[in-house]
MIFITI-707005 format. One record per residue (C-alpha): x, y, z. Coordinates in steps of 0.02 Angstrom, whole numbers, plus 50000, padded with zeros to 5 digits. Layout:
BEGIN
XYZ;...
***
This chain:
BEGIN
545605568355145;544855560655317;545265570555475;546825573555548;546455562755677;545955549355562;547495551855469;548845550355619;547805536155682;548175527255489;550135532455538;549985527755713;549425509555664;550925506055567;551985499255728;550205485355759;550445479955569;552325481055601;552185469455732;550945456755655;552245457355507;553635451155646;552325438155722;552105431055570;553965429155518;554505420855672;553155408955677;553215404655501;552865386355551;551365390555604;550485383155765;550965383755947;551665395256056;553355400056018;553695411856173;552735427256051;551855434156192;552865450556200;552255453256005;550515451256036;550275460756192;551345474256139;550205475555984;548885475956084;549505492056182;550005501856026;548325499455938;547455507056099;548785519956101;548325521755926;546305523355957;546385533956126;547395547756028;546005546655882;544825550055994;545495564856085;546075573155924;544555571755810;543595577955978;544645593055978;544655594955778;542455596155810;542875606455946;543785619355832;542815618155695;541125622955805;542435638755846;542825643855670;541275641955594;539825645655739;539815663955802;539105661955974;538825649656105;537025648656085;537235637655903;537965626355983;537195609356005;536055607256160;537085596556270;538695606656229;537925623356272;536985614656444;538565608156503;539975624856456;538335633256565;538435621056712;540355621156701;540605643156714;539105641656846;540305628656953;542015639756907;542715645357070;542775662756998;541615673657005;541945681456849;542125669556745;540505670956651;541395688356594;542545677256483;540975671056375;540875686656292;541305692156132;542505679356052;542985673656224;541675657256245;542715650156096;544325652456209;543445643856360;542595631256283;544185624056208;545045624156378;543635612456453;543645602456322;545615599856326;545245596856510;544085583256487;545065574356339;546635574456460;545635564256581;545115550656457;546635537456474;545175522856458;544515525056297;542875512256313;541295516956256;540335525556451;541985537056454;542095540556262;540175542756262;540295558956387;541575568256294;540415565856133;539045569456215;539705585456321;540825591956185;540075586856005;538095584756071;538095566155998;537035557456092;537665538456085;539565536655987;538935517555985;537735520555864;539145527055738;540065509055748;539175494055672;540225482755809;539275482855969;540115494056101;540535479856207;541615475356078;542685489156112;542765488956299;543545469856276;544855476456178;545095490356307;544965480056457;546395467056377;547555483956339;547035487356548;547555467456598;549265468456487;549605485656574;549415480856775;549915461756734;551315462656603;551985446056541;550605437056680;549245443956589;548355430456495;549225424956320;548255435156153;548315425656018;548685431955841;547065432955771;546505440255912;547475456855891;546945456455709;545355453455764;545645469655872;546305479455723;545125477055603;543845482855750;544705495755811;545035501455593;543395499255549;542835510855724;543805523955671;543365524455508;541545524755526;541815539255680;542675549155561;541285547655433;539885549355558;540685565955606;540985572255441;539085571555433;538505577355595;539575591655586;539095597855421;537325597855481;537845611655625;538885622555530;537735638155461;538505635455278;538385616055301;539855613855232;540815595955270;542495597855381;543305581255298;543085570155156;542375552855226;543125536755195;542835522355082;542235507855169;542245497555041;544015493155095;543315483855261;542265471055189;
***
């Protein structure tokens, strides 16, 4: 089996397929514009619903795994232990490098990195890339996709344009949300797999958190 994230972002798709399914039905003639707008754009905002949630849950799957299977703070990767330093350096609190011992750094660093995942709401590459980066120690999430990144932030940035400009917001086309799904599919997929791989390789009994998914299925 692929993540948990991966596997609520398979449910979570069902409504976009849904909703091509209904496209397609009531324009069975096929060409034109037959007032489907609402479809298209809502498909649009599901399927980014669908890919921010991925995101923030296989972060915080990582994120537990590093706790269950790394016994202190100092196996973490490099980034992830500079910046849970910097962060209990900036806490108000004067104690709160107290709470990194024992157990307790596994308690802390989960808080900061729910923190940080509540913040994302824009789920394009810069924003996505810091979490990684601060909370997993990959260095580039681009470089797990075979779509450019800029890819991504289009799709994003028509979710943003639907959201603050509702039925105004310029007319998506059909095979431009599947054009978005099989993206967005094909993202996931190969972040879930990257992961799978990259986390084995910093757990002490490299062993694999998920099974990794057939790509075959994308071509």
């Amino acid at each position: 089996m692929p993540s948990d994230a991966y596997q609520n972002f398979r449910e979570n798709l069902t409504d976009v397929e849904r909703l091509i399914g209904s496209h397609t039905q009531l324009n069975h003639e096929g060409g034109g514009r037959r007032g489907l707008g609402h479809i298209t754009r809502s498909g649009v905002v599901m399927l980014c619903a669908a890919w921010e949630v991925y995101i923030e849950e296989v972060v915080m799957e990582c994120v537990e795994y590093f706790g269950e299977y790394l016994d202190q703070p100092s196996d973490l990767p490099k980034s992830v232990k500079k910046n849970l330093s910097r962060k209990v350096k900036k806490a108000d609190h004067e104690l709160k490098p107290l709470e990194l011992a024992g157990e307790g750094w596994k308690d802390l660093f989960k808080t900061y990195a729910e923190e940080s995942i509540g913040n994302l709401h824009t789920p394009k590459c810069t924003k996505i890339n810091y979490r990684f980066n601060r909370y997993l120690g990959v260095d580039d999430v681009s470089e797990l996709w075979s779509e450019e990144g800029e890819e991504i932030d289009e799709f994003v940035s028509n979710r943003g344009e639907i959201a603050h400009n509702g039925r105004h917001a310029r007319y998506i086309q059909i095979g431009t949300l599947k054009n978005h799904l099989e993206l967005i599919r094909r993202s996931a997929a190969e972040t879930d797999n990257s992961l799978a791989n990259y986390m084995k390789q910093h757990n002490p009994a490299n062993r694999q958190p998920w099974y990794k998914i057939d790509l075959d299925e994308f071509e």
